[in-house]
C-alpha positions as CSV (number, residue, x, y, z in Angstrom):
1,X,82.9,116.3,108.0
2,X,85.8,116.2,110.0
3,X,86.2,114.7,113.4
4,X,86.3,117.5,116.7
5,X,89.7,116.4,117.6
6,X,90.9,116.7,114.0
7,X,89.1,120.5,113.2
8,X,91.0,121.8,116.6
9,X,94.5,120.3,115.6
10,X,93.9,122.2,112.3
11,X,92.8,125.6,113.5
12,X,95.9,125.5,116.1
13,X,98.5,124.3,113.6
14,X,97.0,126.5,110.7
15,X,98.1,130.0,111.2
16,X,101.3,129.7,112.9
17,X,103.1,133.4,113.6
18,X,101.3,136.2,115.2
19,X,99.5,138.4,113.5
20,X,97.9,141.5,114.3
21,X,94.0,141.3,114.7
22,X,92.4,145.4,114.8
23,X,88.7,146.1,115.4
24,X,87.5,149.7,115.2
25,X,84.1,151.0,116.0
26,X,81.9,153.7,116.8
27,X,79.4,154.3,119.8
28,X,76.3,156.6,118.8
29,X,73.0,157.4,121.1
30,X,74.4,159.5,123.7
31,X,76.7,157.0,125.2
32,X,77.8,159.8,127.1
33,X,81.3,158.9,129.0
34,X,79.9,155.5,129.1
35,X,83.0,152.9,128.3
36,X,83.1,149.4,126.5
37,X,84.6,146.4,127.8
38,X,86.4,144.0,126.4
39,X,87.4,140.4,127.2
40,X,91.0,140.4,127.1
41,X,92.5,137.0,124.7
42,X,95.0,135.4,126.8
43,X,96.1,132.2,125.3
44,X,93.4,132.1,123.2
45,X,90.6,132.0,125.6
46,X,87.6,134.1,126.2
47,X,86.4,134.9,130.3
48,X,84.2,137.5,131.3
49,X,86.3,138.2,134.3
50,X,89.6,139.1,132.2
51,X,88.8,142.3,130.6
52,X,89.8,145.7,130.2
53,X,88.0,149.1,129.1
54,X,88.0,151.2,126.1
55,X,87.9,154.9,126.4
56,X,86.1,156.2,123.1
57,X,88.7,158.6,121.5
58,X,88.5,162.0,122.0
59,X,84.8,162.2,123.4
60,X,83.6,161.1,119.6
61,X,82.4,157.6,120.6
62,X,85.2,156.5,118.3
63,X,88.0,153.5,119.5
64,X,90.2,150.9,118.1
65,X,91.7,148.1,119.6
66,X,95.0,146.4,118.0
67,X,96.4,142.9,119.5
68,X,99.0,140.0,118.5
69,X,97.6,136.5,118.0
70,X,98.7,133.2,116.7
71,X,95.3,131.8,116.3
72,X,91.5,132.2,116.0
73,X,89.6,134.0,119.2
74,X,86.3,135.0,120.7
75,X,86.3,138.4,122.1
76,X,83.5,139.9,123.6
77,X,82.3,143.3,123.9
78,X,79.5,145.1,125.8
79,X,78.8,149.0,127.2
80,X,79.2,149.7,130.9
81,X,76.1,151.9,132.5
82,X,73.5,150.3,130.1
83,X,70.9,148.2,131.2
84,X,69.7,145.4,129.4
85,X,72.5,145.7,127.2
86,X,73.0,143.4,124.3
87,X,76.2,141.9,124.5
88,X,78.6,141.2,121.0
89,X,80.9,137.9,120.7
90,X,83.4,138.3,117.8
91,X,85.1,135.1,116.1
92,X,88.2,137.4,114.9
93,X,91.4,135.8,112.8
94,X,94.8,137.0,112.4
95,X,95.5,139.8,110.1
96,X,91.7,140.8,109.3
97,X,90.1,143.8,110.3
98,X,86.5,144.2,111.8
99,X,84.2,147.6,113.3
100,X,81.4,147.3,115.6
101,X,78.7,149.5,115.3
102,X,77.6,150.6,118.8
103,X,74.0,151.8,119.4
104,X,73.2,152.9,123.1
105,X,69.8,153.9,122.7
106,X,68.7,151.7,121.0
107,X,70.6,148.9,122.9
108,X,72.6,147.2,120.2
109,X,75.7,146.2,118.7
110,X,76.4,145.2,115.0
111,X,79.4,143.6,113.8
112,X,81.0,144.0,110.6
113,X,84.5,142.9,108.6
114,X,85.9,139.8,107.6
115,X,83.3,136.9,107.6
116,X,80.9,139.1,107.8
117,X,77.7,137.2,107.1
118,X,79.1,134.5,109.7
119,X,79.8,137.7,112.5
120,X,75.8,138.3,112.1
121,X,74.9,134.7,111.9
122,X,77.0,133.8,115.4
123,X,75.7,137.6,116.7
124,X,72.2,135.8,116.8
125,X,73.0,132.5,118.5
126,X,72.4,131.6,121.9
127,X,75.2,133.2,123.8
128,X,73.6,132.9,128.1
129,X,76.4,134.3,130.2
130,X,75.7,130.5,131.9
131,X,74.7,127.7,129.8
132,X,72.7,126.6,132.7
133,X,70.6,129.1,132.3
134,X,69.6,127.5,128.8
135,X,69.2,124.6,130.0
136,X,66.2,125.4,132.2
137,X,63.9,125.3,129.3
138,X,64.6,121.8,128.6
139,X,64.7,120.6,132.1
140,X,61.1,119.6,131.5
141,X,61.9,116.6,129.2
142,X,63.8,113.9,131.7
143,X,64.4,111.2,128.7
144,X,67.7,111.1,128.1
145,X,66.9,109.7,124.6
146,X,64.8,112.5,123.9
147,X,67.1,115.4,125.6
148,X,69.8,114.0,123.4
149,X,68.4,114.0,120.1
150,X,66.4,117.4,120.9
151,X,69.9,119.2,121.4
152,X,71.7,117.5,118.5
153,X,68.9,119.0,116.2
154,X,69.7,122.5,117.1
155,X,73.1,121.7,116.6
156,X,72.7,119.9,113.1
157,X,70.9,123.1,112.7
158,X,73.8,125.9,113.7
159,X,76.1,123.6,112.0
160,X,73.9,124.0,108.6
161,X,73.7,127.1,108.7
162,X,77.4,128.2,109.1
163,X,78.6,125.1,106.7
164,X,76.2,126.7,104.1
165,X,78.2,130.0,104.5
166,X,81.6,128.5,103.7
167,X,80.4,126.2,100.7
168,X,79.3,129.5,99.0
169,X,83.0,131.1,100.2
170,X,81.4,133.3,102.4
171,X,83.5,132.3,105.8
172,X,86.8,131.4,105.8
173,X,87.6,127.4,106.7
174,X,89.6,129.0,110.4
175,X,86.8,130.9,110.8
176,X,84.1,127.8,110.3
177,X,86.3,125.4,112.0
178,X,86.5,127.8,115.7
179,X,82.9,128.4,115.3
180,X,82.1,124.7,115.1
181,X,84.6,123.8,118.6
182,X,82.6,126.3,120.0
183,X,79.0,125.0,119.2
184,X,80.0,121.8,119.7
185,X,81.3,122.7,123.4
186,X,78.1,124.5,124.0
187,X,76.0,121.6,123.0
188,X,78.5,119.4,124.8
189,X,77.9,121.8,127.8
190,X,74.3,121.7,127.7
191,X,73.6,118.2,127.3
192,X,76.2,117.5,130.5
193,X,74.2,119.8,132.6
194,X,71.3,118.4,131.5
195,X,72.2,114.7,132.4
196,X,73.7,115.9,135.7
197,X,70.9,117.5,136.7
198,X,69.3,113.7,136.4
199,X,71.7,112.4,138.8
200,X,70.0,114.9,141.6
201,X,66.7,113.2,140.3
202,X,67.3,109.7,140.3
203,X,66.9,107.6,143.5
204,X,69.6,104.9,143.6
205,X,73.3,104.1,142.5
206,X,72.1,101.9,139.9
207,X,69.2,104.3,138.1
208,X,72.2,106.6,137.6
209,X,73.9,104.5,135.8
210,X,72.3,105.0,132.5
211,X,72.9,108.5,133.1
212,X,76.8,108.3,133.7
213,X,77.0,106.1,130.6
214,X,75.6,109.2,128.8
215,X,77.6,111.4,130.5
216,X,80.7,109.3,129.9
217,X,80.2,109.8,126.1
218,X,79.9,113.3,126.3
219,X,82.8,113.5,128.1
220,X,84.9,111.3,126.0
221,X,83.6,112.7,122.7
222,X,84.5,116.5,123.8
223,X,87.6,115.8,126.1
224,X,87.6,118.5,129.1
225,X,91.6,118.5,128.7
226,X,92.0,119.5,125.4
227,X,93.6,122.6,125.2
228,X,92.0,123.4,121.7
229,X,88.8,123.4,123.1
230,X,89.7,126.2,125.5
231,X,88.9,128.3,122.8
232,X,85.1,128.2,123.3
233,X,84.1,130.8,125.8
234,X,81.7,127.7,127.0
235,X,84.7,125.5,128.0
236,X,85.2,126.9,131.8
237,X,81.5,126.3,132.6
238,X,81.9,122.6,131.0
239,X,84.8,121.9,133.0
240,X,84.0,123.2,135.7
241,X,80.5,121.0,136.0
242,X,82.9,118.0,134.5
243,X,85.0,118.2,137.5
244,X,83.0,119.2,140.8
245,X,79.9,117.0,139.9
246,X,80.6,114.3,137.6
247,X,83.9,113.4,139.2
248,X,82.4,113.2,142.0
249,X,79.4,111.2,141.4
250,X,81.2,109.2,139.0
251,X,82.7,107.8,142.2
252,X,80.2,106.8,144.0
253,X,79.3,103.0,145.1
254,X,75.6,104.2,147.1
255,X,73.2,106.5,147.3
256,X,75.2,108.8,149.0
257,X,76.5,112.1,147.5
258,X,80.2,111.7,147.3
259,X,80.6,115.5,147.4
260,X,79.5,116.1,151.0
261,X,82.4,113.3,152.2
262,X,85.2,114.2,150.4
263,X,85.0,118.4,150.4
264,X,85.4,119.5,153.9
265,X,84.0,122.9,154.4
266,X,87.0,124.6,155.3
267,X,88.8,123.0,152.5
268,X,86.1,123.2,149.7
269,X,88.4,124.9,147.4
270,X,91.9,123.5,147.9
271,X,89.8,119.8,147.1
272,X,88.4,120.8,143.8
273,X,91.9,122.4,142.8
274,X,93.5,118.9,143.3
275,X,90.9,117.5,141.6
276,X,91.8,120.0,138.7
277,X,95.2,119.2,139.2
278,X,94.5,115.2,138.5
279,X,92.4,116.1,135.3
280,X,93.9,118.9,133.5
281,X,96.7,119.4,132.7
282,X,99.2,122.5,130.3
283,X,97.0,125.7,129.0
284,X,93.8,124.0,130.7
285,X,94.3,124.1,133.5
286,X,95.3,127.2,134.3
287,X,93.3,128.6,132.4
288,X,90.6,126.7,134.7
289,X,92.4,127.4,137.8
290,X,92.9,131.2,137.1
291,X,88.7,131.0,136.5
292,X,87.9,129.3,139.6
293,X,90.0,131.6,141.7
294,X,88.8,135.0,139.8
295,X,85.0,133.5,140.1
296,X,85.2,132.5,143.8
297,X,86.9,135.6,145.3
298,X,84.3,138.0,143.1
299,X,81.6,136.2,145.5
300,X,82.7,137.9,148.6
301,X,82.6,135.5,150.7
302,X,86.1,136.2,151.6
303,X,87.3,132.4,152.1
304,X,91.0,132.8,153.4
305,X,91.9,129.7,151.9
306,X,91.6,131.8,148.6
307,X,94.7,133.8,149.4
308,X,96.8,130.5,149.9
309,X,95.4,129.2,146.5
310,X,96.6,132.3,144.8
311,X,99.7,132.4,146.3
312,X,100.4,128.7,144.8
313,X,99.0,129.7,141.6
314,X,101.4,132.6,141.6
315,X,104.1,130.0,142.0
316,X,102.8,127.3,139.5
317,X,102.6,130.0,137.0
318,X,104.7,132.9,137.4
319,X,104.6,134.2,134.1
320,X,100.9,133.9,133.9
321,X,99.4,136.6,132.1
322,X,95.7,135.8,134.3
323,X,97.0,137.0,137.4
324,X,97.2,140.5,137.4
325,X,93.6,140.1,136.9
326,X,93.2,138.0,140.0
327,X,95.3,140.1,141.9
328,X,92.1,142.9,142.4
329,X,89.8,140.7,143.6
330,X,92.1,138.4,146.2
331,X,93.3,141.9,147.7
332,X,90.0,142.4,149.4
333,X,90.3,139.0,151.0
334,X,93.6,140.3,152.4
335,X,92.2,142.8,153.6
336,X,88.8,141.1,155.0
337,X,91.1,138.7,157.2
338,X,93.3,141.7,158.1
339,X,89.8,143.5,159.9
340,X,88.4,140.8,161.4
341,X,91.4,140.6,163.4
342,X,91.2,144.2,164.8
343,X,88.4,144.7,168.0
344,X,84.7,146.6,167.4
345,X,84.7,150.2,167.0
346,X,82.8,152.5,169.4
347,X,80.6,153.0,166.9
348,X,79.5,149.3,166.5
349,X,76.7,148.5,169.1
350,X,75.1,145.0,169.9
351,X,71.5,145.4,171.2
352,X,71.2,143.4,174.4
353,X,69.4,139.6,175.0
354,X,69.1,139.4,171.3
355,X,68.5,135.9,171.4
356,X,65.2,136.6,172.8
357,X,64.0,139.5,170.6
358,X,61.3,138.0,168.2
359,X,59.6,140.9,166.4
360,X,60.9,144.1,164.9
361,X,59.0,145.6,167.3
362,X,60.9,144.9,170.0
363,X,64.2,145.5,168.0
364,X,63.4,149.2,167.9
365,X,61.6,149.9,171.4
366,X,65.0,150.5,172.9
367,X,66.0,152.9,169.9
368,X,63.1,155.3,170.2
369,X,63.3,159.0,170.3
370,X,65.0,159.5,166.8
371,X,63.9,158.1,163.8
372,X,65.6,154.8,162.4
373,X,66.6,153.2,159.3
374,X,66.8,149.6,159.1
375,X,69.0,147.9,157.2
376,X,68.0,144.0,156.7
377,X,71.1,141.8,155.3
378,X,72.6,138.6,155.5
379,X,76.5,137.2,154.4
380,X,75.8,135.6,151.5
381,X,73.6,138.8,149.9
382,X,76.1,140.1,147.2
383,X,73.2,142.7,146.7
384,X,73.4,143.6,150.3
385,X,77.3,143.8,150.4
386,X,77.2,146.1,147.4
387,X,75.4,148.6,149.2
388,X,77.2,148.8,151.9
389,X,79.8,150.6,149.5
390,X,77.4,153.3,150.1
391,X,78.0,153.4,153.9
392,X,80.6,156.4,154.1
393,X,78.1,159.0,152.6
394,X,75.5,157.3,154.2
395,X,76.4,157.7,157.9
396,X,76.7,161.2,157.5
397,X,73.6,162.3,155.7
398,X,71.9,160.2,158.1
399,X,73.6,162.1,161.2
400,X,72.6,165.0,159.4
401,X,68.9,164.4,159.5
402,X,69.1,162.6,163.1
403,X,68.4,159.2,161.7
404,X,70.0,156.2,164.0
405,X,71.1,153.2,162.1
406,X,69.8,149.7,162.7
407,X,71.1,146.5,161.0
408,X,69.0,143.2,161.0
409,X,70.8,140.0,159.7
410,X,69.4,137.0,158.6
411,X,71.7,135.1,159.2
412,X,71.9,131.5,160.6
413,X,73.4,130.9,163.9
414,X,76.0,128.8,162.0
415,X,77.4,131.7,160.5
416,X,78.0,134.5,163.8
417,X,81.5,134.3,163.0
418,X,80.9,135.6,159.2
419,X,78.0,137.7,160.6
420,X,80.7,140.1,163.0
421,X,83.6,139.7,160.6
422,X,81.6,141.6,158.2
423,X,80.7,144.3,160.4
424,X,84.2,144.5,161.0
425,X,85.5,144.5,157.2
426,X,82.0,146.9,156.0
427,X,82.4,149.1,159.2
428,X,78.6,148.7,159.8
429,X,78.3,151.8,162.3
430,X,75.3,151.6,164.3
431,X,72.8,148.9,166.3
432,X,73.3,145.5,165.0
433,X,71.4,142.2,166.0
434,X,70.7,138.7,164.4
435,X,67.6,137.6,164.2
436,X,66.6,134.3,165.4
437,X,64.3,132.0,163.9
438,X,60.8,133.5,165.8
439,X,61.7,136.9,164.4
440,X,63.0,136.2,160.9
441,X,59.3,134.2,161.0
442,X,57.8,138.1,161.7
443,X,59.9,139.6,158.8
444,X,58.4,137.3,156.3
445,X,55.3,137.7,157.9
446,X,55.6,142.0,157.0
447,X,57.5,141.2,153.8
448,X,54.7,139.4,152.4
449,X,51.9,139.6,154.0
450,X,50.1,137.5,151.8
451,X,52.2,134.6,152.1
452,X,54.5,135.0,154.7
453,X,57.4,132.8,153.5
454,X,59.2,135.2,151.2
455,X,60.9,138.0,151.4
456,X,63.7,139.6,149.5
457,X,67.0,141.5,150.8
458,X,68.5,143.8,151.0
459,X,65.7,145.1,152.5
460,X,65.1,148.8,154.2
461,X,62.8,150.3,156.6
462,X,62.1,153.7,157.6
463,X,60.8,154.2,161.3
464,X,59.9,157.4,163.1
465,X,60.3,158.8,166.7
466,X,57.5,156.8,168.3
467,X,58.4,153.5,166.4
468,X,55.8,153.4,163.9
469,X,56.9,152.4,160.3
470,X,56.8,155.1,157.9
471,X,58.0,153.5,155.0
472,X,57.9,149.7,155.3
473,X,60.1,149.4,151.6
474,X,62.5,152.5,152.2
475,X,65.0,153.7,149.8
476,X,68.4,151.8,149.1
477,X,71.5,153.4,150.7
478,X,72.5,154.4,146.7
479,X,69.1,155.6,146.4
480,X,69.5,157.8,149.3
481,X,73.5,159.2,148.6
482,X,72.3,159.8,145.0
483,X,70.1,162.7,145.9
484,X,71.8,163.3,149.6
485,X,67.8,162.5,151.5
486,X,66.5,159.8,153.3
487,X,63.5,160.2,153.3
């Protein structure tokens, strides 16, 4: 068997010119004007966040897609509007031809074409959208020994399975070779997440030692700066634990975590793309750096220090065929910075002493006489900011059915400034107060009221004239714009 290195000088070296790659297909099941997406192969690599849309032709549920490559790729394909939806990875060559049979109803894609057997065969390995999420399972076994020799099974076992394939002529030798960089990455991914999660565990500098030395043959086996190995779709989530946790605590002399002193908060970003920039290095890194930026700014957290780090990508790589992707997602951050600077609206109203309001009862005795619907948010809720999309239609069905509008946060005092810049960038018309600690203790206390430490948001509330909660777990904003009530 040949060596990693040696397989991914082979399957970059081995095709050569570009050739064109076309996959047809055909969704069935009343996909109705539902559309598939597509990661889009830049340089070979495969992201989630870099992808484009199909239209089926001609309202049949029929498409083809047609694209120039020099090498081996991973694209990936999956229906918008469907939930649950099971998700297809293609390892496509140059000048082959493939179809993928897509089945709404029933939830499913199948693959068919060149390497056929090995399409169906990959189709059914683990594919998480995070390998972290695989690694959960085995979190339960902290031997490193035993770890180790538990994920090299399963890989002995893809490995069999696919090698058996091309013995009988089944899959091509490109095709065996990309699929093997990528299992191996996985693996390498897993078993790295694995270890690092030990370094959280163990107590002291020197019990982490052992698990360095592990992690330091991962790492040197399945180099993070090759560019061949790029061509996993697994590589950006290994690199990207390689370089903002083992770097860091590769570092470290104590028992004090390295990543705390060295990232200042306001610089968090800018840090970790230096340390990218000492690592990586060609195709790597900016294919990494083009990730990181994409998967920060799609967080809304609207850090203006994004906007500087795009700016110098932009500069770094003007050609780069990633940014017209990033572009989308760093315009809202413009645009973020650009509200908070402008003064509240009229229609954005601060209830009074709200530092000593502790119970949601005494947030809505000054708003009786109309009913109220309480919106309960924080920041960092993505789920809460995605509703707020809603707000436009949402004010105005509510002025329609006298409903006043009350928004709770969450929030911890160390984020007021994020808290009003919000309110600002969402234009959250209505009451608005933060809760302190006493009356966030109340909301859990009405959330469950069992427990009284849990509670989930975003969270609504319906109240009438008099104050009295009529529905305690009211409909979301899309809930309510959906069918124009809101009740």
């Amino acid at each position: 068997m040949k060596s990693s290195s040696v397989i991914i000088l082979l399957l970059f070296i081995s095709v050569g010119n570009s050739k064109e790659i076309v996959i047809t297909g055909q969704i069935t099941g009343e996909a109705g004007n539902k559309q598939l997406v597509y990661t889009v192969p830049i340089d070979g690599t495969c992201y989630g966040g870099f992808s484009d849309t199909l239209k089926t032709i001609d309202g049949t549920g029929a498409f083809e897609l047609k694209f120039e490559s020099e090498y081996p790729v991973f694209i990936k394909f999956w229906l918008t509007d469907v939930k649950k939806f099971k998700s297809v990875k293609l390892p496509v060559e140059p000048d082959n031809h493939y179809h993928i049979a897509v089945d709404a109803r029933a939830e499913d894609i199948t693959p068919s074409g060149a390497n056929e057997k090995g399409l169906i065969l990959y189709a059914g390995l683990p594919d998480p959208a995070f390998v972290e999420m695989e690694a959960r399972d085995l979190r339960k076994d902290t031997s490193l020994v035993s770890i180790h020799e538990k994920i090299m099974k399963l890989k002995q076992d893809d490995s069999d399975k696919f090698k058996a394939l091309f013995d009988v002529g089944e899959i091509s030798g490109s095709f065996y070779d990309m699929v093997k960089i990528d299992r191996d990455c996985y693996y390498a991914a897993l078993e790295a997440i694995l270890s690092l999660g030990e370094l959280y565990r163990r107590d002291s500098a020197e019990n982490r030692c052992d698990v360095l030395r592990n992690l330091e043959k991962i790492y040197a086996q399945y180099p993070v700066n090759s560019s061949g190995l790029t061509v996993s779709t697994f590589w950006n989530e290994y690199a990207r634990h390689y370089l903002q946790t083992y770097m860091h605590y590769s570092k470290v002399n104590d028992d004090r975590d390295l990543v705390s002193e060295v990232v200042k908060p306001d610089a968090r970003h800018t840090c970790l793309m230096n340390e990218a920039k000492a690592c990586l290095s060609g195709k790597a890194l900016e294919f990494y750096c083009a990730g990181e930026l994409f998967s920060e700014s799609i967080q809304k957290n609207y850090e203006k220090e994004l906007i500087s780090l795009f700016e110098q990508f932009k500069k770094d790589y003007p050609q780069s065929k990633y940014t017209q992707y990033i572009e989308p997602v760093i315009r809202p951050i413009v645009e973020y910075h650009k509200a908070a600077e402008q003064p509240f609206g009229e229609s954005v109203v601060f209830m009074n002493n709200q530092a000593d309001v502790n119970s949601l009862e005494e947030a809505i005795k000054p708003l009786k006489g109309k009913k109220i619907y309480i919106d309960i948010w924080a920041t960092w809720c993505g789920p809460c900011k995605q509703e707020f999309e809603n707000n436009e239609a949402l004010k105005k069905i509510l002025a329609d059915n006298d409903v006043q509008m009350l928004y709770i946060s969450i929030d911890n005092d160390d984020r007021e400034k994020q808290w009003q810049e919000n309110i600002k960038y969402y234009n959250l018309a209505g009451a608005h107060i933060r809760a302190n600690k006493t009356f966030v203790t109340d909301l859990h206390r009405r959330f469950d009221k069992k427990a009284g430490k849990h509670i989930a948001i975003p969270w609504y509330i319906l109240v009438d004239e008099s104050g009295n909660i009529i529905r305690e777990h009211a409909r979301a904003p899309s809930q309510i714009v959906k069918d124009g009530k809101p009740m």
